[in-house]
C-alpha positions as CSV (number, residue, x, y, z in Angstrom):
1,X,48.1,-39.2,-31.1
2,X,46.7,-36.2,-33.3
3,X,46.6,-38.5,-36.4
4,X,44.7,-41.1,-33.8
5,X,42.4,-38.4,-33.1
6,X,41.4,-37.5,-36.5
7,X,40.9,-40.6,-37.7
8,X,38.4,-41.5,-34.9
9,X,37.0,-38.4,-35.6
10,X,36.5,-39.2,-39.6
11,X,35.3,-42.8,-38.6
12,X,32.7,-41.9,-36.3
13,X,31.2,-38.6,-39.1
14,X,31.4,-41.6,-41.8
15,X,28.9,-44.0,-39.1
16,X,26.8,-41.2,-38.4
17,X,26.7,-40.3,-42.0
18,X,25.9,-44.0,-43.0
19,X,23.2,-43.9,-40.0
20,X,21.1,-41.1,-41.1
21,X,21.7,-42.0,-44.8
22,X,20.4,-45.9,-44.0
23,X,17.3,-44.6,-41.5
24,X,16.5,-41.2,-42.8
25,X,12.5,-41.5,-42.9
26,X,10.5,-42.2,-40.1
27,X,6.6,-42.8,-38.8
28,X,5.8,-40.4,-35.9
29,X,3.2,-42.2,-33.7
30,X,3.2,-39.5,-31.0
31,X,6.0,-37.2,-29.7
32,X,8.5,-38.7,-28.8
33,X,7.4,-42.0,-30.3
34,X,8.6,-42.9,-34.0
35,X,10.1,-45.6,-35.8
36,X,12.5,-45.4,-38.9
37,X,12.9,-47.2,-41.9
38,X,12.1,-46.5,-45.4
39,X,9.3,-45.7,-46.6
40,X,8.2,-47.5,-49.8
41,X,5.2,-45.1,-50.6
42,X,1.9,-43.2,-49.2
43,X,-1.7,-42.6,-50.1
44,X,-3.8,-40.2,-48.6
45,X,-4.6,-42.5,-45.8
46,X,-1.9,-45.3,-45.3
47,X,1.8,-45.1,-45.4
48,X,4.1,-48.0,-45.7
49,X,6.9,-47.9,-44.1
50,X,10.1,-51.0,-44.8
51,X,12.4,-52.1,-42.0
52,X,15.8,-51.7,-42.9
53,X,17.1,-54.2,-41.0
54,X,14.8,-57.2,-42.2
55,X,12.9,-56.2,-45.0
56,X,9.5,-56.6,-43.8
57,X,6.5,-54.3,-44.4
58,X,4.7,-52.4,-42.3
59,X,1.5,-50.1,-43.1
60,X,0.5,-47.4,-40.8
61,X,-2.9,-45.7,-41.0
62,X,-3.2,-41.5,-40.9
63,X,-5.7,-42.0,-38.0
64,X,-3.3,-44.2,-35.7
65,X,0.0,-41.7,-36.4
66,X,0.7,-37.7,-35.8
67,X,2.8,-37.8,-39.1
68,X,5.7,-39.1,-41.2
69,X,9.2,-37.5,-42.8
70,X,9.9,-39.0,-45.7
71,X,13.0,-37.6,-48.8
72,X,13.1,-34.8,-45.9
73,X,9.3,-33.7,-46.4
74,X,6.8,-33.9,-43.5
75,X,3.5,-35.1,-44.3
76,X,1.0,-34.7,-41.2
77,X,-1.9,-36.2,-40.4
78,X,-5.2,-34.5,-40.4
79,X,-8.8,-34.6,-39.8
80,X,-11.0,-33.4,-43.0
81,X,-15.0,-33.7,-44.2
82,X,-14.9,-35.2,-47.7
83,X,-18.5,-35.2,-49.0
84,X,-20.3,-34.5,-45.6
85,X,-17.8,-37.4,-44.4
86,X,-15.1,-36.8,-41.6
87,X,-11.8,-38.4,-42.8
88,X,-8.5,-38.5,-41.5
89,X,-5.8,-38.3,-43.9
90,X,-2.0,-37.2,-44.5
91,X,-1.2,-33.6,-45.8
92,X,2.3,-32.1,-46.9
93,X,3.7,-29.6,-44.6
94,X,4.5,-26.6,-47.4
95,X,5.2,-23.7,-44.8
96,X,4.8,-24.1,-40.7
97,X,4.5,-20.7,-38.0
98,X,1.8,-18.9,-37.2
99,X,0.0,-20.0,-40.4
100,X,0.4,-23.5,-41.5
101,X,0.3,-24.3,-45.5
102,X,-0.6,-27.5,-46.9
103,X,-0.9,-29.5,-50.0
104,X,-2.1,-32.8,-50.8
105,X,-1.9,-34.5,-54.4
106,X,0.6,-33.4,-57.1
107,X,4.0,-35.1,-58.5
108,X,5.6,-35.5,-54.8
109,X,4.8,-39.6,-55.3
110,X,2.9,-40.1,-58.8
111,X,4.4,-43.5,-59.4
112,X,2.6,-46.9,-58.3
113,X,5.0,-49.6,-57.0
114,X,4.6,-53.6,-57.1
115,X,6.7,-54.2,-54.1
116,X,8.7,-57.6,-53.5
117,X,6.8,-60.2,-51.5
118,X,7.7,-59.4,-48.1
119,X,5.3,-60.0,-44.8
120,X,3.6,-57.5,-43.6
121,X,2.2,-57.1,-39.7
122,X,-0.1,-55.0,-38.0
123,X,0.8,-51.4,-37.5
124,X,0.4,-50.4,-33.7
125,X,-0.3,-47.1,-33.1
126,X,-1.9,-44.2,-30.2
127,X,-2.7,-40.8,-31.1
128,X,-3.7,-38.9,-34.2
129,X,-3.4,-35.6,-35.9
130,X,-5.1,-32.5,-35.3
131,X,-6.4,-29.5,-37.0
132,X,-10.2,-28.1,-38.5
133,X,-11.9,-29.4,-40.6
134,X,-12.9,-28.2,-44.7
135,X,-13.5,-29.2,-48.0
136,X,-11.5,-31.2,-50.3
137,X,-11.2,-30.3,-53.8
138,X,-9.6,-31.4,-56.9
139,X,-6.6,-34.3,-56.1
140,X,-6.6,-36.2,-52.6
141,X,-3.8,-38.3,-51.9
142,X,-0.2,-38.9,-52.6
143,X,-0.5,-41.9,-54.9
144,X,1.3,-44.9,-53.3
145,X,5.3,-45.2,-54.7
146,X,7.5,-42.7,-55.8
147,X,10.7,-42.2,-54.8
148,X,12.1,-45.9,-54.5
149,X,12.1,-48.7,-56.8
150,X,11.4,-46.8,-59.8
151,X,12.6,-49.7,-62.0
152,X,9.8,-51.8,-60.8
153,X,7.5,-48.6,-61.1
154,X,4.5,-48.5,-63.4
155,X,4.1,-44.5,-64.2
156,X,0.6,-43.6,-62.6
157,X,-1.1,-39.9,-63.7
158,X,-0.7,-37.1,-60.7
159,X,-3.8,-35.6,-59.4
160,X,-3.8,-31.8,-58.9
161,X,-2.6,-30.3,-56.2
162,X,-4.8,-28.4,-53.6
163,X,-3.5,-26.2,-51.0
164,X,-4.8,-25.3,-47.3
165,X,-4.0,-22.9,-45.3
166,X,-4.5,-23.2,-41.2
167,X,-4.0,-21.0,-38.7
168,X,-5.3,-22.5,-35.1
169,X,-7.9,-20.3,-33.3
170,X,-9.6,-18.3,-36.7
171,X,-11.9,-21.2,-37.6
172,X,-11.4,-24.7,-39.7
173,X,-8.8,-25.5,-42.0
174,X,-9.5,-23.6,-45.5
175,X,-9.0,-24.7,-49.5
176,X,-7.2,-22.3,-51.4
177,X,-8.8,-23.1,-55.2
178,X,-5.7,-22.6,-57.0
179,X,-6.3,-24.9,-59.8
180,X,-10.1,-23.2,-60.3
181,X,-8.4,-21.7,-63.4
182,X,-7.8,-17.9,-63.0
183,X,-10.8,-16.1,-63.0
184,X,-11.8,-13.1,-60.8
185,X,-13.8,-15.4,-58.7
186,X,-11.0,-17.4,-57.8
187,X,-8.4,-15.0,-56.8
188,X,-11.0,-13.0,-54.8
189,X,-11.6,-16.2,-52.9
190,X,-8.0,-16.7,-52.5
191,X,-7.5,-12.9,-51.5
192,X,-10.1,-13.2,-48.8
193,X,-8.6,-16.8,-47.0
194,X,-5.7,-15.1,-47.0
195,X,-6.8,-11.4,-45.6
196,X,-8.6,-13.7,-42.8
197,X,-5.6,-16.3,-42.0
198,X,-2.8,-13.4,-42.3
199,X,-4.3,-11.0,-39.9
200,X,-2.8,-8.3,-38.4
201,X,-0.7,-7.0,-40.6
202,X,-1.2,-4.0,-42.2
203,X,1.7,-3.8,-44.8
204,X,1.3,-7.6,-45.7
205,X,-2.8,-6.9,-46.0
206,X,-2.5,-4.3,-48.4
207,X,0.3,-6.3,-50.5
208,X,-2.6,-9.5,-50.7
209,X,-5.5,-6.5,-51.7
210,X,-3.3,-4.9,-54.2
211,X,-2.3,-8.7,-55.9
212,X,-5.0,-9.3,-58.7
213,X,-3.6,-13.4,-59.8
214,X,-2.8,-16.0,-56.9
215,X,-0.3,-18.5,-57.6
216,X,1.2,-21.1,-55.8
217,X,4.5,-19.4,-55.2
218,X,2.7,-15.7,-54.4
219,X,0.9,-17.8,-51.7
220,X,4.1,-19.7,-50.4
221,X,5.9,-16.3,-50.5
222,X,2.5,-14.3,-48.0
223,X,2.6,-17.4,-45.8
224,X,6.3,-17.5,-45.0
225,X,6.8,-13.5,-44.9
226,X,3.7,-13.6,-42.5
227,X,5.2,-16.8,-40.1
228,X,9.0,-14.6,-40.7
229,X,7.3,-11.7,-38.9
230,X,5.0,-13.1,-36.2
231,X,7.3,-15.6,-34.8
């Protein structure tokens, strides 16, 4: 009966194993609301997602979707001006609290894929993201690909990344120019986004005024002490 026990037990971790392994990215449309699949790759404004179960093709637009997980990353969708032009496109979630960082471009998907012939129908989706609204800098998008089919993959340059940082309630979503080279300029701009997003904390404020070069991983490190503290 014990050994009966067990090996139900094993059976039924191996399924769920197999389950999450088979269907482990998904398209959020609105809470509560998502499909899974796999997704085959993402730009900064359409993600494709494959159904497992027949093969078929399916593109969803940022604007008709909240966001999407894919390779265990959540990209959400956002509204943005680029050039004096309100867009609405998909942004990886770096660090989420109080403060929310975000990057978009980079080598999370820099590979272009030619997928197999496969019929592709009409997303259907309500809602959309949320957040402010800034300026886009230096690489938009995740290029389309990456991740799957990487024989079939023609190698496509990355775009730099650029970071935002959000924090609902203290004005618009804000660019952090980390790739503007490292000139005073720059890390004084990055010092005062950050002083303004990571208020009200003393200690934390004169750690960011005392810091005289900003880099990606000094940022990360503020954002996540600050959301660690002011849960």
């Amino acid at each position: 009966m014990m050994r009966s026990i067990k090996t139900f037990a094993l059976m039924l971790i191996l399924s769920i194993a197999g389950i999450a392994a088979k269907a482990q990215d998904a398209i959020v449309i609105s809470d509560g609301n998502f499909v899974r699949g796999t997704i085959q790759g993402a730009d900064f404004s359409t993600v494709i997602l494959k159904n497992d179960d027949n093969g078929t093709l399916t593109p969803y637009k940022a604007k008709d979707i909240k966001e999407f997980l894919w390779n265990g990353d959540t990209y959400v969708s956002k509204p943005i001006v680029v050039k004096k032009r309100m867009e609405i496109g998909f942004f990886k979630l770096i660090e989420q609290g109080t403060v929310n960082l975000y990057s978009v471009g980079g080598s999370s998907a820099v590979e272009e894929v030619q997928p197999k012939k496969a019929r592709i129908r009409p997303s259907i989706g309500i809602g959309g993201g949320t957040g402010g609204f800034g300026g886009l800098g230096g690489g938009v998008g995740i290029t389309i690909g990456g991740g799957r089919n990487r024989d079939e993959a023609q190698p496509k340059q990355a775009k730099p990344t650029a970071y935002f940082l959000e924090r609902f309630g203290t004005g618009p979503m804000v660019e952090l120019p980390v790739n503007a080279g490292n000139s005073d300029s720059k890390n004084q701009q990055i010092k005062s986004v950050l002083l303004q997003k990571l208020s009200n904390d003393e200690d934390l404020a004169e750690r960011i005024k005392a810091t005289e070069t900003f880099d990606t991983k000094l940022i990360r490190a503020f954002v996540a002490a600050y959301n660690d503290m002011h849960k």
